[in-house]
N, C-alpha and C positions, 0 to 999 in steps of 0.2 A: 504494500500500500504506500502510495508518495505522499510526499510530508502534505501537499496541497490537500490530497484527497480524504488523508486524512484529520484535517483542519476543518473539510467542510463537514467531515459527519459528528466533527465535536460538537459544530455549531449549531448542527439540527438536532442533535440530542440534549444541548445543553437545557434544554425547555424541561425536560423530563429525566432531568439524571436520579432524581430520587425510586424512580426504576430501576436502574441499570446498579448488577450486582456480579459479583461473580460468579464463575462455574460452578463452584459447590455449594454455594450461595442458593443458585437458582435452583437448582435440584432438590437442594434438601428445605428448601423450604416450602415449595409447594408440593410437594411426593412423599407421602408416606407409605408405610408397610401395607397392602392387600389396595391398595389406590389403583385404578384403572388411565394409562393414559394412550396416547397417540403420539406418536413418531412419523414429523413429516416423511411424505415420502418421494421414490426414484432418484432423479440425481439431486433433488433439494434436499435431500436426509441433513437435517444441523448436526453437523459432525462431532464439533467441540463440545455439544451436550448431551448427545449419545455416546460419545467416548465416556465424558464423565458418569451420566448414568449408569456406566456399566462399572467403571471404579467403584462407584459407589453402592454396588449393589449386593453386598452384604449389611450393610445396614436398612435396604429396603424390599426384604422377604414379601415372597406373593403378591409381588405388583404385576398385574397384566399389562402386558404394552400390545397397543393394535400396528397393523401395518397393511399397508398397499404397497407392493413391490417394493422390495427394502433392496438395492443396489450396491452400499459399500462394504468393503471386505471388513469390516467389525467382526469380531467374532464373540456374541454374547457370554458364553457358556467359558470359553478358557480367557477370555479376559477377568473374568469375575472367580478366579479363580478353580474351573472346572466344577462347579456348585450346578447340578443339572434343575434342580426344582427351585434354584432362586426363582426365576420368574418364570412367566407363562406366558408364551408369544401367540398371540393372535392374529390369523393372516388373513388378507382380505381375495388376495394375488402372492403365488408365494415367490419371494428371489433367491436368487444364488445365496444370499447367505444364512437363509432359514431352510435353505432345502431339505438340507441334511438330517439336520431338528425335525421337521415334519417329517420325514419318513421314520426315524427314531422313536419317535413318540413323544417327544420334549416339547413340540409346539403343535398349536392348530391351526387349521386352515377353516373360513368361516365361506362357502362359497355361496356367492350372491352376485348379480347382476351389477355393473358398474353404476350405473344409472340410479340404483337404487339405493347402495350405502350412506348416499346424506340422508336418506330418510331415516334412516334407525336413529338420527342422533338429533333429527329437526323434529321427530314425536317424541321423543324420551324413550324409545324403547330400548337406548342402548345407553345407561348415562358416563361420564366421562368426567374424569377428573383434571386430568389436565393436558394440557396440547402441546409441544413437543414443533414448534416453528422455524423456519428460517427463511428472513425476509432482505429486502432490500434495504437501505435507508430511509428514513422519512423525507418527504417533499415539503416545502414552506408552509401546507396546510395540514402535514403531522400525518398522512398518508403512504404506509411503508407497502411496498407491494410484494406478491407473494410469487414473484419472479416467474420461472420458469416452469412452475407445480402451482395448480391452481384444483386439480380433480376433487379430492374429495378433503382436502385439510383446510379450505377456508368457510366448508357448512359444519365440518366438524371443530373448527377454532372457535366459529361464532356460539357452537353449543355447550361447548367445553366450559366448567367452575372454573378454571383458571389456564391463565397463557402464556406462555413462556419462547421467547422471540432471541435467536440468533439474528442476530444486523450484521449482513455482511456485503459492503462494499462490493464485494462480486458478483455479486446478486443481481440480473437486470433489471431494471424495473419495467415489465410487461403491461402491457393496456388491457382493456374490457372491463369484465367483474372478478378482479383481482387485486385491492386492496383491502387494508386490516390499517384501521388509526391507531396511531400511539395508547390513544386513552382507550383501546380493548387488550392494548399489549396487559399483561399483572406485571412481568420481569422482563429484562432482557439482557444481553453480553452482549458485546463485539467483537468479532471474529474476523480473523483475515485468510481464509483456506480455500483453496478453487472450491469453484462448484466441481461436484461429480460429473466427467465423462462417460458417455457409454460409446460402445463398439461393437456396430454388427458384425463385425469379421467381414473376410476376404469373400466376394458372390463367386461361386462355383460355379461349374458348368452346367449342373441340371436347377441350380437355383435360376441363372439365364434363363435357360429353356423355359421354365413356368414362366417367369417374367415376361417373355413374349406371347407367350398365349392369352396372358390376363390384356394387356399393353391392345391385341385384338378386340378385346373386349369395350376397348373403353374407347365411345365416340370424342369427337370434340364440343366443348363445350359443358363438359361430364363437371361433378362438386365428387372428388375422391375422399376414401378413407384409408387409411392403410394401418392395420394392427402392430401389433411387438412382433418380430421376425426378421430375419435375413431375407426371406423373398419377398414378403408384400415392402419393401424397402428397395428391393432391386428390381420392384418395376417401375421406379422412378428413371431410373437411367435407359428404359424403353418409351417415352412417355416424351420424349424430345422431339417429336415432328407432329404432335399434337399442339391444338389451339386454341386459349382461352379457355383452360382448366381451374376449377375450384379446389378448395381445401375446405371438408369441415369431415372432420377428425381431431377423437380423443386425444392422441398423440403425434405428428410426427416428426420428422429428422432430416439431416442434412441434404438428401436426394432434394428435397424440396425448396431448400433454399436456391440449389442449382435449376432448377427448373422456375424458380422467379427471375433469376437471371436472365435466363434464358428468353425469357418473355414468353414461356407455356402456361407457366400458372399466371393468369391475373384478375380471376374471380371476380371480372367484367358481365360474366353471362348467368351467374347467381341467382337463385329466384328467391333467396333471404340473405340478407349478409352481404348485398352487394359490393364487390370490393375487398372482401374482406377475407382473411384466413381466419376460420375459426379453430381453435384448438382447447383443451384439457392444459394440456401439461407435454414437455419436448425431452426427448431424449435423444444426445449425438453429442458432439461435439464444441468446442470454445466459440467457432466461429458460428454455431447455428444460434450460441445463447445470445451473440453480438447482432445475429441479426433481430434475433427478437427484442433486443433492447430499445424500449422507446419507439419502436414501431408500431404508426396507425395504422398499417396492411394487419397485422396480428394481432386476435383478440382474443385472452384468454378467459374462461367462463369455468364454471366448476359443473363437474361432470353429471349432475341433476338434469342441468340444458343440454349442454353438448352432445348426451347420449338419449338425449330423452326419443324413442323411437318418433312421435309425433313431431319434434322441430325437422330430424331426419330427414321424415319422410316429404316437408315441404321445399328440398331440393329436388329440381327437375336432373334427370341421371346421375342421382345418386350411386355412387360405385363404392362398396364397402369389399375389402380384399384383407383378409382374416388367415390365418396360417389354425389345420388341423397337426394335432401326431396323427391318425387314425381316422378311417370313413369306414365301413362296412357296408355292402353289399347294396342294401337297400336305403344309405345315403345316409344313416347315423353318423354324426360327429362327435368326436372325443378329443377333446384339445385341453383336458384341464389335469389327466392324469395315466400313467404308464400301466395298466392292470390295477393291481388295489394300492399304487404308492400314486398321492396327490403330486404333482409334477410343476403348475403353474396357477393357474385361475380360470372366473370366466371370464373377469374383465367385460370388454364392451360388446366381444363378440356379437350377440344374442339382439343386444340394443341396434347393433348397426343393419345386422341382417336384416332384421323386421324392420325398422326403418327405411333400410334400401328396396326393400320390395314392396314396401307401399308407395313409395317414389313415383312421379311419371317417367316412366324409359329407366326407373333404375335397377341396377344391377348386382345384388350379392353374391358373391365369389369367394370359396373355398379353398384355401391352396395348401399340398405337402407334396415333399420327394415320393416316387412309387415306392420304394424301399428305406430301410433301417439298418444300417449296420451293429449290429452287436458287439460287446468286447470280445467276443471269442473271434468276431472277423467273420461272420455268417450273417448272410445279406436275409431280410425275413419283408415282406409285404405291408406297406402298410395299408394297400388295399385289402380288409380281411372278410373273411365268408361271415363274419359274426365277431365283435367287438368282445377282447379279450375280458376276463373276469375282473369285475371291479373297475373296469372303466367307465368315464364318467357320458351320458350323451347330453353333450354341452348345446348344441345346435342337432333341434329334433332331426326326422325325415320328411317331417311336412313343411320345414320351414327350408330347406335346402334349394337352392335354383343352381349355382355352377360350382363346379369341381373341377380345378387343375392340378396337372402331376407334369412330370414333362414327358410326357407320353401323348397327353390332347386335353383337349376338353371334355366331361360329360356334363350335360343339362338334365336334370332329375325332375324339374318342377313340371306339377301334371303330372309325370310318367307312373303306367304303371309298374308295378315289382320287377315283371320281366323285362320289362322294358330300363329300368334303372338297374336292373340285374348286369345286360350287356352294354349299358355304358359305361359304368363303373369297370368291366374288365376291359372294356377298352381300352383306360388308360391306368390299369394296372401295368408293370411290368411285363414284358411279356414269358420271363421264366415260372410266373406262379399264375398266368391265366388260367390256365389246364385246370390245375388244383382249385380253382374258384369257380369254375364251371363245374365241376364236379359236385362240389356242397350246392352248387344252385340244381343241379339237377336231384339231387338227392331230397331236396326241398319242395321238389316240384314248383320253384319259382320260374324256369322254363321250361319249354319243348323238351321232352326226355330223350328227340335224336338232334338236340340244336348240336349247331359244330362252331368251332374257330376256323378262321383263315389259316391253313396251313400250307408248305411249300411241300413239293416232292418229296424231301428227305425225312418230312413229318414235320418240322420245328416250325414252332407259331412264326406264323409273316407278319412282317414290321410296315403298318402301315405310311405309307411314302407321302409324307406331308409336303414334299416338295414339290408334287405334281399340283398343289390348289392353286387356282388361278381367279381371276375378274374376267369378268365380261360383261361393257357395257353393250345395251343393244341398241337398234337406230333412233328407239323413242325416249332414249334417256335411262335407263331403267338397269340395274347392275346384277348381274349373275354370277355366284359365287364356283366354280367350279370344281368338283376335288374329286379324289378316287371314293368308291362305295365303302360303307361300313357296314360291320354284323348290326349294330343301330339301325339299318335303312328299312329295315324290313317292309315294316308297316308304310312308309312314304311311298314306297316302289309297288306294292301294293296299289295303292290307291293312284296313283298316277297311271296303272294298266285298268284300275277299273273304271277310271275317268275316256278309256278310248271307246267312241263306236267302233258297229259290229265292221264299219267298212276299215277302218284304221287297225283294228286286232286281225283282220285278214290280210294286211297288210304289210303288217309287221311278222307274223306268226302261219301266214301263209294256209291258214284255218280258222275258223270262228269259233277263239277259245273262249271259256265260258266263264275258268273260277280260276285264280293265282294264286291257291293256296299254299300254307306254310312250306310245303315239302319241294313246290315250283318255283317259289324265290328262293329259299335258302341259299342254293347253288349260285344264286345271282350276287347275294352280299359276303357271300364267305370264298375271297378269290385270294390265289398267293400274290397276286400283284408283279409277277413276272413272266410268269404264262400265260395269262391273262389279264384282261386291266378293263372296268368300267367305270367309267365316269360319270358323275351323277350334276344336274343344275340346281342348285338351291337357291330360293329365293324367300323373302319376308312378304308372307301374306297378312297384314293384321295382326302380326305377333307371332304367327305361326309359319314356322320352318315346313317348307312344300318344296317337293321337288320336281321340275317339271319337264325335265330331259335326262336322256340317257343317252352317252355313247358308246362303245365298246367294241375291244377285240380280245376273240377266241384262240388257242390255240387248234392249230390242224393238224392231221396226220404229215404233215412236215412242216421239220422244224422251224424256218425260215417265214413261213406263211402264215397272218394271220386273218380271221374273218372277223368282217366288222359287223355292226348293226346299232341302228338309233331308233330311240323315240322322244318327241315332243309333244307337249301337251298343247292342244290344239289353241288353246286363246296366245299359244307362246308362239307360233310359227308366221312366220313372214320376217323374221327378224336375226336372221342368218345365224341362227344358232348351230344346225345341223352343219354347217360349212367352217363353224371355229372351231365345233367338236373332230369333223375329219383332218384339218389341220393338226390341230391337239396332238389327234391320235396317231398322226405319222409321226410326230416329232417324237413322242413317247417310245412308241414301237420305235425307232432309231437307234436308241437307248437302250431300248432291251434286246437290241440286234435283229429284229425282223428286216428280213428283205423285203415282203410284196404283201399287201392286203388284196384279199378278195372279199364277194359277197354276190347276192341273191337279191334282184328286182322283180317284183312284177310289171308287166309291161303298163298294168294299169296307174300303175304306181309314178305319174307324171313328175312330182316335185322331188320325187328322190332320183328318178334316174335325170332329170336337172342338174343337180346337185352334183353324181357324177361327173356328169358331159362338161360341167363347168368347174370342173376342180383343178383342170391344171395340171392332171397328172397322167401321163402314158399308160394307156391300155396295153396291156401286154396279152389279153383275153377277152373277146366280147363273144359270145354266145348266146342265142336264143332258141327254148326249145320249150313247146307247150305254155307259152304266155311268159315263161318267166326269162329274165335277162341275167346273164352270170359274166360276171368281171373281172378280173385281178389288175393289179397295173403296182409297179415300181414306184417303193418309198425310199429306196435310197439316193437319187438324184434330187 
């Protein structure tokens, strides 16, 4: 602290020095033995008064202290002397440094909804002896703010019999509804200690992969949330060629400061809060607390508002991106505990989901790795047939809409069981599909002969994300293009029963009558190298419709593949069938095919069109009983 800066907080405090006490001072005079208090939390934990409380805690047997994410390496238990039942910790959200305790049995975990813990303390159902703060300095009107934490310690300060305030010059002082006056402080010290840093670690390669699938997700113009995580953090740095993004979230961190830089975020298109970032409380770095210092863009509120799913839900694309450990089959979430040891919390989770999905256009978003490495070095699913014993479902199955892994997306919301059955193993790993299929068929939550896409040699095929493409069409209008999935079932379905009887003779050379399970399956379960279909997806009304199909088969040689399309008829005129044969040579190129062929009928004017005008040498034209047969060279 410099001699100036320190001169000016003598002067703000001098009004009030009959406050200001020592550390042992302040401790022992408001806490005594079985007294209940609270310890600010995350990176604002008052450091220099929870050191000393823990000094001091053999003279203060059966004090409960509560906590929301308790962040610094303290170590309660062997500072205090290795005394395990001095005190009894209570956790709201558990941190790295109660973990241990909690699964021990030395502390508890009290799990409740973010949104909801000022309320135990603003009815009296929880009461509170004393609070446990650290603030900024006071302002010329005796206004200390409560920096960079603001969630749940300034309804629990204002509840609390007494208060007890860390001033620490380092402390930014934050806007919104995040100040505490002097005259509610009871005591205070002055401290000069950094605030706490946190550190998501280094983004991995499959932490990326999610990251871009979520980064898909989210339009421009979207109001983001983004939970405690390494991933929903590293879809900030995909999130760069978006425009006029909001922030209203609990917490977040540095990715966001760069993205205001950047001029992605500016909470111009806001439908509350215009302008504005809303947040809880931040965790990251020196340079993220410097930007919140004294900045109007940033408004910190306690987390009553911030999570309240109802403020939430009056953001238009709302995007909440929450990190699971665990999903289960049928879309259960578990993110608060590893079998029966509590792990974390619920936090906002739950607040934001519901929130986001009452949103207009919003979207909540689920993300974990497909897998878990173990200490033993043995890789286990966290996609599971049924959520391990004693694990928590943080976020129902009725309340789920997207789940990434870096394997894809699945969309649960609507779906039924089987239908969330096989999206779910969609973007499982693919070494434990098998095994997931299996429990579902055992469950009779699918078809008893459903199958996976598998390759010749038998191993699950990797679906080829790099074949999706765009297509606009001539009237404006965007088509999303990508290979088929075991998910299409039902779409592809219903786009063959959308053809008349002259279009299903057409394509099928017969007037077929029913596309049952057993007739598409073959269609959505392909290894994607011997064959390959393409499907068009587009947004009807909210709902994912597919309305084209292209495809090539393998032949009795190997070189040869035969093609075939369908469009849905309000879709045609608008040269879909001519981007999908393009497509599909270029595909087929890749996979080494030399020559497509196929089968017209003569009646069949727009297809053999399409042909005649593709551009590509006949190497075969035949006609015989109405029908017209083709092949012609895709390697030129």
């Amino acid at each position: 602290m410099s001699n100036n800066i320190k001169l000016d907080l003598l002067n703000s405090l001098k009004k009030y020095s009959k406050k200001k006490v020592s550390v042992e001072n302040a401790i022992l005079k408001f806490i005594k033995p079985g007294d209940r208090i609270f310890i600010d939390s995350g990176c604002a934990e008052p450091i220099d008064l929870t050191q000393k409380l823990i000094t001091l805690g053999p003279r203060l047997p059966d004090v409960e202290i509560l906590h929301f994410l308790s962040l610094s390496d303290l170590d309660y238990y062997e500072t205090a002397g290795g005394i395990e039942d001095l005190y009894r910790h209570n956790a709201f959200f558990i941190g790295k440094s109660l973990r241990k305790y909690v699964k021990g049995g030395q502390a508890d975990y009290t799990p409740m909804l973010l949104s909801e813990i000022p309320w135990l303390f603003k009815l009296g159902k929880m009461h509170l002896d004393t609070a446990l703060i650290q603030v900024s300095p006071p302002d010329k009107f005796g206004y200390c703010s409560f920096g960079i934490n603001v969630d749940i310690v300034k309804p629990i300060a204002e509840a609390a019999d007494f208060v007890i305030a860390e001033i620490n010059p380092n402390m930014p002082r934050t806007l919104g509804d995040s100040f505490i006056h002097m005259d509610d402080i009871d005591s205070f010290i002055v401290s000069d200690h950094d605030i706490i840093e946190y550190d998501y670690g280094k983004t991995d390669e499959v932490a990326q992969k999610i990251a871009k699938f979520v980064a898909s997700l989210i339009e421009d113009e979207s109001t983001i949330q983004m939970g405690i995580g390494q991933i929903p953090n590293a879809v900030t740095v995909e999130l760069e060629n978006k425009r006029d993004l909001g922030v209203h979230s609990e917490v977040f961190s540095d990715g966001i400061v760069d993205l205001v830089e950047k001029g992605v975020v500016t909470c111009k298109k806001k439908t509350i809060h215009k302008d504005k970032i809303i947040c809880s409380f931040v965790m990251g770095s020196r340079r993220l607390y410097d930007f919140c210092d004294d900045n109007p863009m940033v408004e910190f509120h306690p987390c009553d508002y911030t999570n309240d799913p109802y403020i939430i839900s009056q953001n238009k694309k709302q995007v909440a991106i929450n990190a699971a450990l665990s999903v289960d089959l049928t879309g259960q979430v578990n993110s608060d505990s590893i079998g029966h040891q509590f792990y974390s919390g619920i936090g906002g989770q739950v607040d934001f989901v519901r929130g986001a999905a009452r949103a207009v256009d919003g979207k909540p978003i689920m993300v974990l790795p497909s897998t878990a490495t173990l200490k033993d070095g043995k890789k286990v699913s966290r996609i599971v047939p049924f959520l391990q014993p004693g694990s928590g479902v943080v976020v129902t199955r009725g309340d789920v809409h997207y789940v990434a892994t870096e394997w894809g997306i699945a969309y649960l919301y609507g779906k039924s069981v089987r239908e969330r059955v096989l999206e779910m193993i969609n973007i499982s790993h693919p070494d434990f599909r098998g095994e997931l299929l299996k429990h579902a068929k055992k469950w009779n939550y699918v078809y008893s002969d459903q199958q996976l896409p598998v390759s010749i040699d038998g191993r699950i095929s990797i679906y080829p994300e790099k074949y999706e493409t765009l297509f606009k069409t001539k009237t404006g209008k965007t088509i999303k293009f990508r290979p088929v999935k075991p998910t299409d079932e039902r779409s592809i379905q219903e786009l063959h029963y959308s053809l008349d009887k002259r279009d299903r003779y057409f394509r099928f050379f017969a007037p077929v009558q029913d596309f049952r399970h057993k007739k598409i399956q073959p269609m959505v379960n392909i290894d994607y190298i011997n064959d390959m279909i393409l499907v068009g997806e587009v947004d009807e009304e909210g709902e994912q419709k597919i309305i084209a199909i292209g495809a090539f088969f393998a032949t009795t040689r190997p070189s040869l593949g035969e093609i075939a399309f369908v469009v849905h008829e309000k879709w045609r005129g608008n040269g879909i069938t001519k981007f999908l044969l393009n497509y599909l040579v270029k595909i087929g190129r890749e996979l080494n095919y030399k020559s497509f062929s196929g089968s017209i009928l003569l009646e069949n004017k727009a297809m053999l069109h399409v042909i005649d005008s593709s551009g590509y040498k006949l190497t075969l034209k035949n006609i015989e009983s109405g029908v017209f047969e083709f092949a012609f060279d895709i390697t030129k």
